[in-house]
Every structure is written in C-alpha cells, then in structure tokens.
N, C-alpha and C positions, 0 to 999 in steps of 0.2 A: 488267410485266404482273401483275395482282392475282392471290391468291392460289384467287377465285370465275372471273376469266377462262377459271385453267389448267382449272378443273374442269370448266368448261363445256366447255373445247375435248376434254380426255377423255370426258367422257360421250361427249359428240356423235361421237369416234370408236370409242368400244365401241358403240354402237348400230349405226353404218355397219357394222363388220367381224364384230358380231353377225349382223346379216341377212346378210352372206355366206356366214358360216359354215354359216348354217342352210338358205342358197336358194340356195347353188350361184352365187349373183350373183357379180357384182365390182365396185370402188372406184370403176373409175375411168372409162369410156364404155362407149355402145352397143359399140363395138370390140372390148371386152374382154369383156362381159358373155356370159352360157350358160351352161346346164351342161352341157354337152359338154366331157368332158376333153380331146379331140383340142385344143380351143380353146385351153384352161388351157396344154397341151404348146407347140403352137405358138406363145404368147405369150413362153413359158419358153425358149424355143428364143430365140427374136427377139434376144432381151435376155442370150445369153450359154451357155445348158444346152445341153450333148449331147443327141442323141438316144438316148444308149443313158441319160443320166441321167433324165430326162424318164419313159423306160419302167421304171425303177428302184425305183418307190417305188409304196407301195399306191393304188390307184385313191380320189382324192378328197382326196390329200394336197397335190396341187399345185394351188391355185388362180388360180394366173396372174397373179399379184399383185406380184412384186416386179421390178424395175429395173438389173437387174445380174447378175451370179454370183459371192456371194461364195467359194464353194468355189473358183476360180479364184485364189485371190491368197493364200488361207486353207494351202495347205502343210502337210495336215494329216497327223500319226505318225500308226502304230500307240501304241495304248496312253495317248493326248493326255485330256483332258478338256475334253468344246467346249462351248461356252452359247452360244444363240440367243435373241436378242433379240427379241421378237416373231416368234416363230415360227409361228401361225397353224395352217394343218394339217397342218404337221411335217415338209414336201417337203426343207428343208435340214435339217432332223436328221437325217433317215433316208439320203441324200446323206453326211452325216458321218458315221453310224454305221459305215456298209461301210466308211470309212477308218480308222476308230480301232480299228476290230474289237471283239474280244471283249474285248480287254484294255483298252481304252476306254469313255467314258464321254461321253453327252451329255445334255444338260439345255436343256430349254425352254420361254422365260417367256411367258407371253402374260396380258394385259390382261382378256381376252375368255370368261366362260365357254364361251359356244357352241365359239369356237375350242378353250379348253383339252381339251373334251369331245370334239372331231373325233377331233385329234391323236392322243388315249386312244385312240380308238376304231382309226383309222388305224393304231396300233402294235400293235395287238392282232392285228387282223386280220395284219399284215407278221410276227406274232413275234419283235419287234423285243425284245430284252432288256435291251439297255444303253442307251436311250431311254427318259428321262421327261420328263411335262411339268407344269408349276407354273404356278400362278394369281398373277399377281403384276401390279407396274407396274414397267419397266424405271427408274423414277429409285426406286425402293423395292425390288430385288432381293431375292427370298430364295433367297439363296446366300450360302455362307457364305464369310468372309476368304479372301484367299491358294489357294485350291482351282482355280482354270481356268487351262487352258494356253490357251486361244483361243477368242476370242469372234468371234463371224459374227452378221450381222444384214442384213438385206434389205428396204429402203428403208422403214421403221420410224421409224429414231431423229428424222427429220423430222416425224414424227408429233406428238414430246413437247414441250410447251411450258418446257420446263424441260432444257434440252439438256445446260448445266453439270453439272445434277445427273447426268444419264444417265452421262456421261464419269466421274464421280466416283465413283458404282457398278461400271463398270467396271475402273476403274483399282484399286478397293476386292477385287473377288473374284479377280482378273488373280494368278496367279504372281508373284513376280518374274522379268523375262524373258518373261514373258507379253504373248499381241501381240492387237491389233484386225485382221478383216478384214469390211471394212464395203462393201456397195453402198448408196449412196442417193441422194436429190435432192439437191443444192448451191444454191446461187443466184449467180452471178459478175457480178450488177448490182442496185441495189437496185430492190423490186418495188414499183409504186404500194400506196395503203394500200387503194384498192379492189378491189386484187384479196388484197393480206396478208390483210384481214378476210374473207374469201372463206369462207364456212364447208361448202362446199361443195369450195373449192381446198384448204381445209386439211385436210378428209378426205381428198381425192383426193392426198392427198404431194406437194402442188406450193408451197400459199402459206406452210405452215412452215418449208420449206427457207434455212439458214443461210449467209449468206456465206462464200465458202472461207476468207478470211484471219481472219472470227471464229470459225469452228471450229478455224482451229490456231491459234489463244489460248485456247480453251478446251481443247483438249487438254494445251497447255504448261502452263498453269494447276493442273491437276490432279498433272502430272507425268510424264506419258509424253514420250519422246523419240523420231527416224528417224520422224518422221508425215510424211506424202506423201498427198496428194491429188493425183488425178488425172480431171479432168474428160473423160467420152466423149459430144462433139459427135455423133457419129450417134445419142447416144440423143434428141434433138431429134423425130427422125421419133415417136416412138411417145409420147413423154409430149405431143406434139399433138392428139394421138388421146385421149388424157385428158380433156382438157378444150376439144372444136373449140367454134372461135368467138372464141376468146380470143386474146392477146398471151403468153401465159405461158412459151413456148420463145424470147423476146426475156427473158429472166429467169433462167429454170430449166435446168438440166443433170442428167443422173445422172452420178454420178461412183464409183472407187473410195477408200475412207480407210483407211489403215492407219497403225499403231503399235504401237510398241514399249513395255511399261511396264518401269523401270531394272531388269539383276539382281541390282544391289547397292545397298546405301550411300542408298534414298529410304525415307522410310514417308510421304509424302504421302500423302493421299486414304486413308489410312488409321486408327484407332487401335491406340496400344499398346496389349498384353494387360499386364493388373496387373502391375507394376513390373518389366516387361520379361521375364518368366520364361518358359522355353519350357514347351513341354507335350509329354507323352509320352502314344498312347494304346495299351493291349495287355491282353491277356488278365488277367481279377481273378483274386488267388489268395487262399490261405485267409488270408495275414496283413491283407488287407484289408477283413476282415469287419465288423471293429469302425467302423471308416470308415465303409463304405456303409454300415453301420448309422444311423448319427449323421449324414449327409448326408441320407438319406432322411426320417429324421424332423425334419431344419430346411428341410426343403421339403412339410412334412406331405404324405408319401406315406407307403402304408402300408407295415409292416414283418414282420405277425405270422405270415406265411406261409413268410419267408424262414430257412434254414440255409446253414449254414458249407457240407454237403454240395451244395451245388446253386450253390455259386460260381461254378462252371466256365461255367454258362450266361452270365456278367456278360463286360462289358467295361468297364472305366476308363480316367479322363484323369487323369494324373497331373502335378504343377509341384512341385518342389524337395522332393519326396518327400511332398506333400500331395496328397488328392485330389479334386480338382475337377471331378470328374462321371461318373456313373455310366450306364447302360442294361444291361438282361438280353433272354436271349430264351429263350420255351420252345418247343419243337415239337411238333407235334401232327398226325404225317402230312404232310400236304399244308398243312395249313394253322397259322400262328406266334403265338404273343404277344409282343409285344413289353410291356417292363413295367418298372416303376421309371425311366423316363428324369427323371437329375436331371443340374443344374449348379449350382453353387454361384454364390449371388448378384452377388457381386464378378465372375465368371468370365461372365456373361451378355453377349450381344451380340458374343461372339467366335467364334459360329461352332461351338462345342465341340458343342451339342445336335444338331448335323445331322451333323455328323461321327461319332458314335455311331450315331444313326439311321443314317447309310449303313453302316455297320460291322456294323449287323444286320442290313440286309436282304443286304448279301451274304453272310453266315452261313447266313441264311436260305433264299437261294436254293444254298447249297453243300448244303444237308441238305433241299433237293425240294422247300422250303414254294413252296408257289404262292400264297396270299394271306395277308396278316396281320390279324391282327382287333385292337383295343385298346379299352383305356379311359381318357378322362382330362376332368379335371374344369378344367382350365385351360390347356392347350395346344391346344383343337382351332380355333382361327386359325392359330395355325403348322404344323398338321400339316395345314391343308387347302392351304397352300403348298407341303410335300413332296409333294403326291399323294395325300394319303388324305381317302374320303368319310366321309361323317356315312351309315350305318345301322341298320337296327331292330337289338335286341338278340335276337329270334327268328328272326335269319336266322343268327346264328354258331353250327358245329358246335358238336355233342356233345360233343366234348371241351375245346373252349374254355370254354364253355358251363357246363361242372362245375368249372372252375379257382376256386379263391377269392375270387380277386378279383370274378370274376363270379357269383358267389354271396354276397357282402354285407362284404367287405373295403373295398370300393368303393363310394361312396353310389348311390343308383339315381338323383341326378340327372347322375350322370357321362356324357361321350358316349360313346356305341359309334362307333368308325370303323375303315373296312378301307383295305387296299390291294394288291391285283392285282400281283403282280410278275412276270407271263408278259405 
C-alpha cells in the first residue's frame, strides 16, 4: 500500500472519530449511534465491561466504541505504567488508573485532536492525576524507549494501515518483560477487495482487520514471544450490527491478542543508546555546573540567569560520568517553570528528554504546582505531544511573568505553552 493510500486512509479516520468526538455520534451503526450514555454503557457492557466499570468513569468518557475488554486480560499492578493505544475519551485509562493507583502511571495516544481534547477535559473533571493524554499516531508514538509495563488498546490497531509499524512502536516503548493486552477485529478468511476498500468498512474496524496468522508474523517479527490470539465467535452478533446488509461477519471476528516482549537478551525493535552506555538520572549538584553550563550553551539556550546557588532546582542524565542532559524547575506557588530542558545531540531520540520532563512535573506536583507555563523556541512539536498547549503570554502569572527569561533572555518569538497537571 502507497505511502498517499495510508494517508488517505488516516485522514479519513481522524475525520470519522473527529465528529464523534465532538457529536456524541459513533463509528459504527444506527445501533450504536446516540448520545445517551445509558447507550455507550450498554454497548460496553455487551462486549465485555461490568456494570460497576461502565458507572466508573466520568460521564462522556465511554463512547461505546470499542470490541472487547482489554482490562480483562490486561493483569494490571499497583504501581505498573499502562499506554493506551488510541484511547479516544479516556474510558480504559481511567479503568486502569484505579488499578495502577497513585503509584502508577497511564498515558494515552490518540490520533484525534477532538478526542485528545475530550479525554483532557474527561480527567479533569474525574481528578484523575496520574492520567494523561498525547496527541500522537500509534505507528509514530511519543513515548519514550523502555518506559511501559503494559500496553491495552481497544479495537484501534485495525484501524492503522501500517500494523508492522504499530507492533514495532510497541515492542519499542514495552519494558523488557513488558506485555500487550489488546481487544480488536481479526479477519480468519480472506475479505473480497470490495468490501477491504470499503472506506466506510475501514472506518467502521471491520475491512482493515488483519488475518490472525499475519499478525503472529508480525508480532514474531518485531520480537515479542507467548502471543495467543484468541478469536470470540459471539462477537459476530454485534459487529453485524456494524455494518447491516453486508457479508462482513463471514470475515470478521473480534478477538483478544496478547504478548509478551523478551526480559532479557533481545534489543529488537529497538535502538542502541551511544555505544551501549547506561544512563543515570538524579539530582544536579554543584560539581556539575560547569557541565550544564557548556551543554546549555551548545544547544544555544540561555545561560545568564543561571548560579551555582540555584542547582538544587536542576536534574541531570548522566553516562560514564558525562552529562547528557539537563532540565530545571522553578516554583511559583501554584504554578512552575520548567526551563533549560537540554540533551546532548548524540543522546537524542532516546527518550532522555521526556524522562526529565516527567521527573519535573512530578517535582512539580510534590511542591503544589498545579500548571506549568514555559518557553521555547524549538521544542513546541514535542511538547504539544507531552500535553502542553500553545498560550498567550498575558495569560501567565505574575510571577512567571517577571522571571528572565520572560523578560527578554528569551526572544519574543519563542512559544509560550502550559500544562494543567490537576
């Protein structure tokens, strides 16, 4: 499939799950469609949810939308860190939150502004802390290496026209030991081509669906091992209802997938970090001033603000006693700066920058900050990936507001952007 096909088939599915976002619609029949939550519940029930989960989560989170329950198969600790795969309006994040608890952590990707924007809105209202949600494409994840104990998704990954990639992402941010728990459509017969090009089917999660034995080649492929697919024949009744009139349950199944990625001895689907060296991250002290001094300035940020006396605020990444990457935080009441986030060029694309950034906002939320405000003149793609927006610069306090950097350290064409951490 061309590389203008996949795009088309993307668009065409952030439009469809755009207006449901935004209309309370759904994907996939008259059946499904309302917005009556009783409806969205009952569908969620059909297909596998309690009723005490169902009543669980903020009103408007569950859209009725998915094919399974992968919380059912998912085994999830206290303390785990879970990624959801298109996660939509947050109904199995917030599901795995109360499992991971406070000491956990989940993160959810979606495609979809309207969705990412629900979701937000969804955990706000729930007071959900340890839930966030990122703007992303699940075969281009922004999440970083090695960081998730368990990934969940619900009937999604049939969505992406590039499914190897998807498995490769995940196998990519997966722990080692780290498992898949997946609901989604299967296909266990090949589908004519007039209903594959179906762009209608292939919104609806039915004509993307991959044959079971070429998904456990692409799983194998990538490197996970103990994959088990398992096809549920009653889901027939309700993916009819999808699409009435058609053939498509002589085809299509939902199913559950799981796997295991190795917890030792692969780095498939992975790359090495520079010449195999670990990395330590912990508190900066005064003998690394001169460092973050000299790291900052070859990533031209500024420096004229900063003393020896005000290290304590820093955190570093450190590899065989070099340091390769920095972040500060200052507080301000209620609300944080975050500032100087660097990584050393060689050290990029490993993940080390979000690792920082997460190390600050939970600094941040230890010492009260309820939003952070920043600036930066070249990272706001990636920071609109971690959750933070683009704002005016006369909406940040008083006291951010008189900090140097925002007073002319920092050009005025830099971006202002926040982030909500309640």
């Amino acid at each position: 499939m061309s590389a203008m096909k996949h795009d088309e088939i993307r668009q065409a599915v952030r439009q469809q799950y755009g207006q449901i976002a935004e209309n309370n619609s759904c994907a996939c029949s008259p059946s499904c469609c309302g917005p009556a939550p009783t409806r969205a519940d009952a569908l969620s029930q059909a297909v596998g949810y309690s009723v005490d989960e169902t009543g669980a989560v903020p009103e408007g989170a569950n859209l009725g939308l998915g094919c399974g329950n992968p919380q059912a198969i998912a085994a999830l600790k206290a303390g785990e860190t879970v990624l959801d795969l298109g996660s939509g309006g947050g109904f199995d994040c917030f599901l795995a939150a109360r499992q991971v608890g406070d000491r956990g952590r989940v993160i959810g990707v979606d495609m979809t502004p309207a969705m990412v924007s629900r979701a937000r809105s969804n955990a706000e209202k729930g007071g959900y802390r340890n839930v966030e949600f990122r703007l992303g494409e699940i075969e281009n994840l922004p999440v970083a290496d090695g960081i998730i104990d368990v990934i969940i998704s619900n009937c999604v990954i049939n969505l992406s026209p590039d499914k190897p990639r998807v498995f490769a992402e995940a196998f990519r941010v997966l722990k080692p030991g780290g498992r898949l728990a997946i609901s989604d459509v299967v296909a266990f017969a090949e589908m004519p081509d007039e209903l594959r090009q179906d762009m209608a089917l292939l919104t609806g999660c039915m004509a993307g669906a991959s044959q079971i034995l070429a998904l456990e080649e692409m799983l194998k492929d990538v490197g996970f091992q103990q994959i088990r697919i398992v096809p549920k024949d009653e889901s027939k009744a309700f993916i009819g209802d999808w699409a009435p009139g058609t053939a498509v349950t002589d085809y299509v199944v939902a199913a559950t997938i799981e796997a295991v990625k190795p917890a030792t001895g692969s780095s498939v689907g992975r790359e090495a970090r520079p010449k195999g060296a670990p990395i330590e991250m912990r508190p900066a002290q005064p003998g690394d001033f001169p460092d973050i001094i000299s790291l900052l300035t070859a990533c031209h940020l500024p420096t004229d603000d900063l003393s020896v006396a005000e290290i304590d605020h820093f955190v570093v990444v450190v590899s065989a006693n070099a340091l390769v990457g920095v972040c500060g935080l200052e507080v301000f009441g209620s609300a944080g700066l975050p500032r100087s986030l660097a990584v050393a060029p060689a050290w990029r694309g490993h993940g080390i920058g979000e690792r920082l950034i997460c190390e600050i906002e939970r600094r941040a939320r230890s010492a009260g900050v309820e939003v952070l405000y920043l600036l930066t003149t070249t990272a706001q793609t990636y920071l609109l990936r971690l959750g933070y927006e683009d704002v005016q610069r006369d909406t940040v306090p008083a006291g951010i507001a008189t900090h140097p950097q925002f007073r002319g350290l920092c050009p005025a064409s830099a971006k202002c952007m926040s982030k909500r951490l309640v």
